[in-house]
C-alpha positions as a Markdown table, in Angstrom:
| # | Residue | x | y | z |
|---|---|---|---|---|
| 1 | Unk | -41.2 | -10.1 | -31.7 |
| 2 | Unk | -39.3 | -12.6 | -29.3 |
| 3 | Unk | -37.4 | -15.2 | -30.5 |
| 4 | Unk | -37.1 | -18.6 | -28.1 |
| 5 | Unk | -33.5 | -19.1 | -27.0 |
| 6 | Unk | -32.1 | -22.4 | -25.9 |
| 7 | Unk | -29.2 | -22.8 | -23.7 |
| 8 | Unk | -27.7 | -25.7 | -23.6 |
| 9 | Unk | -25.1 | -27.6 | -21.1 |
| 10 | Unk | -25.0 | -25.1 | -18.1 |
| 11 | Unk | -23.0 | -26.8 | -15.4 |
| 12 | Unk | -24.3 | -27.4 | -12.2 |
| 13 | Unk | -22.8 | -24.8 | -10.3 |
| 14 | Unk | -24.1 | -22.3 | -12.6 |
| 15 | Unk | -27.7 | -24.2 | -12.7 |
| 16 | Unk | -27.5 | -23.4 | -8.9 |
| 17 | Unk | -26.3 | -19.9 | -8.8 |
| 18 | Unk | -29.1 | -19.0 | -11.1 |
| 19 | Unk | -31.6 | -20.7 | -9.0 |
| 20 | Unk | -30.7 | -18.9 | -5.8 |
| 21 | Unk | -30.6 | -15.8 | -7.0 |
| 22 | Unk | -33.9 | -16.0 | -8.5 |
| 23 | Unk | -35.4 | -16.7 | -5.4 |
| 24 | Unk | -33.1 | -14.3 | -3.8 |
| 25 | Unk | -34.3 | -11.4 | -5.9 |
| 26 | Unk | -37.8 | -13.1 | -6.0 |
| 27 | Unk | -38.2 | -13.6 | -9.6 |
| 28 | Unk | -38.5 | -16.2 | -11.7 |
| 29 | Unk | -35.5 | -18.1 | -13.7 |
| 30 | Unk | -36.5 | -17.1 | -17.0 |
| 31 | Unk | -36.4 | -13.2 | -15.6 |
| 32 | Unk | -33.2 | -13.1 | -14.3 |
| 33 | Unk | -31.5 | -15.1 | -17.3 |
| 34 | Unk | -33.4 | -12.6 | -19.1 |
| 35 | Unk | -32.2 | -9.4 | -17.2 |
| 36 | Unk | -28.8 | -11.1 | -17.2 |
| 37 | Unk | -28.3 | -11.3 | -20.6 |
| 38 | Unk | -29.5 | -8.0 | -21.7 |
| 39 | Unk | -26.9 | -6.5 | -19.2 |
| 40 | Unk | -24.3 | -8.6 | -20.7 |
| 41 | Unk | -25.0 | -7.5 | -24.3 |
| 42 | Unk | -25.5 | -3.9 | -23.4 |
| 43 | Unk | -22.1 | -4.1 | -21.7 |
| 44 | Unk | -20.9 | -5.6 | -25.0 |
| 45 | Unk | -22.2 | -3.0 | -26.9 |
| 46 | Unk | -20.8 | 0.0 | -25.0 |
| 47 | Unk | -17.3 | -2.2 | -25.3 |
| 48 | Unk | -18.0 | -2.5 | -28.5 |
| 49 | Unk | -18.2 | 1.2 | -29.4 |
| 50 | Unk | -14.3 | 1.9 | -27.9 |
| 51 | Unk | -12.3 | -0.4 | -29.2 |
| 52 | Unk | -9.6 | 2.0 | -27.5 |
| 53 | Unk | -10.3 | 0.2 | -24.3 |
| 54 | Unk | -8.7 | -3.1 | -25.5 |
| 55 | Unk | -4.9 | -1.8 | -26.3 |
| 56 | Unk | -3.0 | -1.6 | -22.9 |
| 57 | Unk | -1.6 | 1.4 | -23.9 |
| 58 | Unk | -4.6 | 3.4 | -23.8 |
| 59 | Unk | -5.8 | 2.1 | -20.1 |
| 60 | Unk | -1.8 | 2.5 | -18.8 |
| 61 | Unk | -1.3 | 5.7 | -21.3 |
| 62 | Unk | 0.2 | 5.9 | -24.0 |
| 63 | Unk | 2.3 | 8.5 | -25.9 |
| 64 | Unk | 2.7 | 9.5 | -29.5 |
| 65 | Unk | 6.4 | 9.9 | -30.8 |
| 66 | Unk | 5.8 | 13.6 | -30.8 |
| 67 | Unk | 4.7 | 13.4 | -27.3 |
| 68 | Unk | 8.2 | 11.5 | -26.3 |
| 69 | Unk | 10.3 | 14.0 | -28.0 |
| 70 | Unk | 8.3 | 16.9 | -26.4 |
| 71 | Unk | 8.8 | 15.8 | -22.6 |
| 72 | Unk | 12.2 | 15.0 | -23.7 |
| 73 | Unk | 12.5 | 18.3 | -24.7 |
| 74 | Unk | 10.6 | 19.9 | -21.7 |
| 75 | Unk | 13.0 | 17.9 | -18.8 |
| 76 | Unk | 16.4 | 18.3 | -20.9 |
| 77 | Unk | 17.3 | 20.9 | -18.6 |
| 78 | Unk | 17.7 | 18.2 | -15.6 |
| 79 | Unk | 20.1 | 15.7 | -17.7 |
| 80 | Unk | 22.6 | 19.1 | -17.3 |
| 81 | Unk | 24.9 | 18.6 | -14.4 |
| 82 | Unk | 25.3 | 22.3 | -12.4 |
| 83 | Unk | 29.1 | 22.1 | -11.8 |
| 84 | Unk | 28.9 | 25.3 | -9.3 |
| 85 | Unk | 26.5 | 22.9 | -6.9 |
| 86 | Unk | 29.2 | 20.2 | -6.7 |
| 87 | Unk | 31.8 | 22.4 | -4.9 |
């Protein structure tokens, strides 16, 4: 069952993007609105399903404290000056 959906208050730009690209794509305005907004919600719910990709961390990486201490570990070697190559 479909429910009728009101929207309310679109500005005019809007008004006449939707208009032109109706008739670009050759469908009517309740179509595209239509196709628009099920793309948008499906978007929303695959968003919606990794929360992950909201934290900046996780898109830039991120480590765990046992991460940090392991690369420490692993590149301790080059914080050790080699006096035998300075003379």
């Amino acid at each position: 069952m479909s429910a009728p959906i009101t929207i309310k208050s679109v500005d005019d730009e809007t008004a006449n993007w939707i208009s032109q690209e109706a008739e670009r794509r050759g469908v009517d305005i309740q179509s595209l609105i239509l196709d628009i907004f099920q793309k948008g919600i499906e978007v929303e719910r695959r968003m919606s399903g990794n929360r992950l990709l909201d934290e900046p961390h996780t898109l830039a990486g991120g480590w765990t404290e046992g991460d940090a201490k392991r690369f420490l570990n692993a590149i301790s070697d080059f914080e050790k000056v080699d006096e035998e190559l300075w003379h």
